[in-house]
N, C-alpha and C positions, 0 to 999 in steps of 0.2 A: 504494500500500500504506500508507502515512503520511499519507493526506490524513484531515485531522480528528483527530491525534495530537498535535499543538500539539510535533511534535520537527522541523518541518521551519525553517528561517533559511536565512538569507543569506551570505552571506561576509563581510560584516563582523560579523554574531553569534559565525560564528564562529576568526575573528582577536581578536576581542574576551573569547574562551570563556567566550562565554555559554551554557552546558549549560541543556538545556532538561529537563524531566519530561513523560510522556506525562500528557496528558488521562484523568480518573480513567474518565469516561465511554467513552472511546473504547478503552480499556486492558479494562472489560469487555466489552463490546460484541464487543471481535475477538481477545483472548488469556486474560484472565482471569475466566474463567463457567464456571456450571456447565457438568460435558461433559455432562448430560441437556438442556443449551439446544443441540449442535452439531445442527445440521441439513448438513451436508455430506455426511455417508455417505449418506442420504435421498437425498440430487441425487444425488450420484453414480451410486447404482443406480439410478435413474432415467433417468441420461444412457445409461449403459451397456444399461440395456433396451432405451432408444429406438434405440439406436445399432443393436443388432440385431437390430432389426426392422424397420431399413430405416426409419424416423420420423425421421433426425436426419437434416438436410442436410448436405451435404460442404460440409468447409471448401473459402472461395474459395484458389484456386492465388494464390501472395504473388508483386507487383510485382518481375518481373524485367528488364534489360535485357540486350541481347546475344544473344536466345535461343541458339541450336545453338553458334552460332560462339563466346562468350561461354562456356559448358558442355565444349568442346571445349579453349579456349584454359585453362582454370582446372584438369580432368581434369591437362592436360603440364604446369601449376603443381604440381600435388601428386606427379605422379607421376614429374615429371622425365623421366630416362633410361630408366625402366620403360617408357615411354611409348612404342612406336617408331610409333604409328601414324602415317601421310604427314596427317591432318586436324591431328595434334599440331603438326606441323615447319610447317604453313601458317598453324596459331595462332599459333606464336609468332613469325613470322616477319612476322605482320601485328599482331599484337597488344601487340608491347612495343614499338614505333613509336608507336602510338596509345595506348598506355599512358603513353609517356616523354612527348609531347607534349602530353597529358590534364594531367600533376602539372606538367609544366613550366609 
């Protein structure tokens, strides 16, 4: 979001507080222009059209590991005691072993 803003340093910029100012160029470019320059509502309803018309590909499924077992053991994290299912009591009975051993 900041790339090309000239507000992005380091840690010794800023230890040092050296305050930076946005780049005049990049300041209109992405916040300060006219709104007849915004082309976003354009895409937008264009993503949205595409989307239901069946044109837009499904997002890929995001890198998980653990699958079922994983889903199972994280479900009797949140839900605790709510939880009585026997798949909960095998999660956790297997999974904070492997959990504790993981961080150890």
């Amino acid at each position: 979001m900041f790339v090309g803003s000239g507000l992005l340093a380091g840690e010794s910029a800023v230890v040092a507080r050296d305050f930076r100012h946005p780049d005049a160029a990049w300041l209109a470019d992405d916040y300060f222009h006219d709104p007849s320059m915004d082309a976003w509502l354009e895409r937008l309803e264009s993503l949205v059209a595409r989307r239901r018309a069946g044109r837009l590909p499904p997002k890929p499924p995001l890198a998980r590991r653990g699958g079922q077992a994983r889903d199972v053991f994280e479900r009797k994290m949140v839900l605790g005691r709510k939880d009585r299912s026997l798949a909960g009591v095998a999660a956790m009975a297997v999974g904070w072993p492997i959990r504790l051993a993981i961080r150890s």
